[in-house]
N, C-alpha and C positions, 0 to 999 in steps of 0.2 A: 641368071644372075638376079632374078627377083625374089630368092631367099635373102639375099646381102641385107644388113644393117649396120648404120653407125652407130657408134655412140660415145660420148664425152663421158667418160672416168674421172674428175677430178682427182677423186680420192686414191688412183691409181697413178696421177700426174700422165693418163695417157688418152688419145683417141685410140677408139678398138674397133675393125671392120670383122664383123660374124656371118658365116654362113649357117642359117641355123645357128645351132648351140655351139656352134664351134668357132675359137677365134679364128682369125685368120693370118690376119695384120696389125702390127700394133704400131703406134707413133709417140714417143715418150715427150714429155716434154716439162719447162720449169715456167713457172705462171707469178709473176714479181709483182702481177695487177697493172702494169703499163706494159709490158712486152712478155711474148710466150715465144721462148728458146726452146725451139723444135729438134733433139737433142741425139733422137732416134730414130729409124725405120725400121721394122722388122717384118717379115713375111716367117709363117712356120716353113719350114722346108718341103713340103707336099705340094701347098699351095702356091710357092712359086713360081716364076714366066708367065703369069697370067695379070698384070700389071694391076693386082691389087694393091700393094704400096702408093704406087699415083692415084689410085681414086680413092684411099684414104687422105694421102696429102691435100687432095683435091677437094673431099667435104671438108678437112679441119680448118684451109684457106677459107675458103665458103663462109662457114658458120664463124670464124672472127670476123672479116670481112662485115657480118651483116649483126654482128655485135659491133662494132667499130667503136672498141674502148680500147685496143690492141694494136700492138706491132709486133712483127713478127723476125725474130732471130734466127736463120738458119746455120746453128749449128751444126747438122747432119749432115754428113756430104750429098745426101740420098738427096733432102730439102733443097740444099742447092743447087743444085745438080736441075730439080723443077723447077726453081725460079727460073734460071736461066734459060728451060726450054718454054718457061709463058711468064715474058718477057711484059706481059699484058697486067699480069698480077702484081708487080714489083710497086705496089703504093700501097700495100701493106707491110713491105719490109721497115726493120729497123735499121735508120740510119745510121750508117757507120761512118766515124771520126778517125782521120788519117793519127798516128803517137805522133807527139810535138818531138 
């Protein structure tokens, strides 16, 4: 796993994990400048069951986190689906309002 790289795409609105030159996993997402709605997870089909999707989720949490001008929207069921298993990370989500 010491080929792996992240990297922040804006210009693609996505986080991308590469082996080598090759994507791997992508994370889409919508960036408003106060909350980043994490909208996507994608793995290519090869690279799947090797749980690179969570260690992208995992730098892109990371690297807002230590930006901390963010909150974080999980759209993605993928996304959600992580919060609730690091239940530790939840003070980056965006607080959600019950409809009146």
């Amino acid at each position: 796993m010491t080929d792996l790289h992240f990297a922040d795409e804006p210009d693609a609105s996505r986080y991308a994990l590469y082996r080598g030159d090759d994507l791997v996993s992508a994370l889409d997402y919508r960036d408003d400048g106060r909350t980043v709605a994490m909208t996507r997870a994608y793995t290519v089909p090869t690279f799947r069951g090797h749980g690179y999707a969570g260690l992208l989720v995992e730098h892109a949490v990371a690297d807002l986190e230590q930006r901390g001008d963010r909150k974080v929207l999980p759209v993605c069921w993928y996304v959600s689906d992580w919060f609730t298993a690091n239940p530790d990370r939840a003070g980056i989500l965006k607080e959600r309002h019950p409809a009146a």
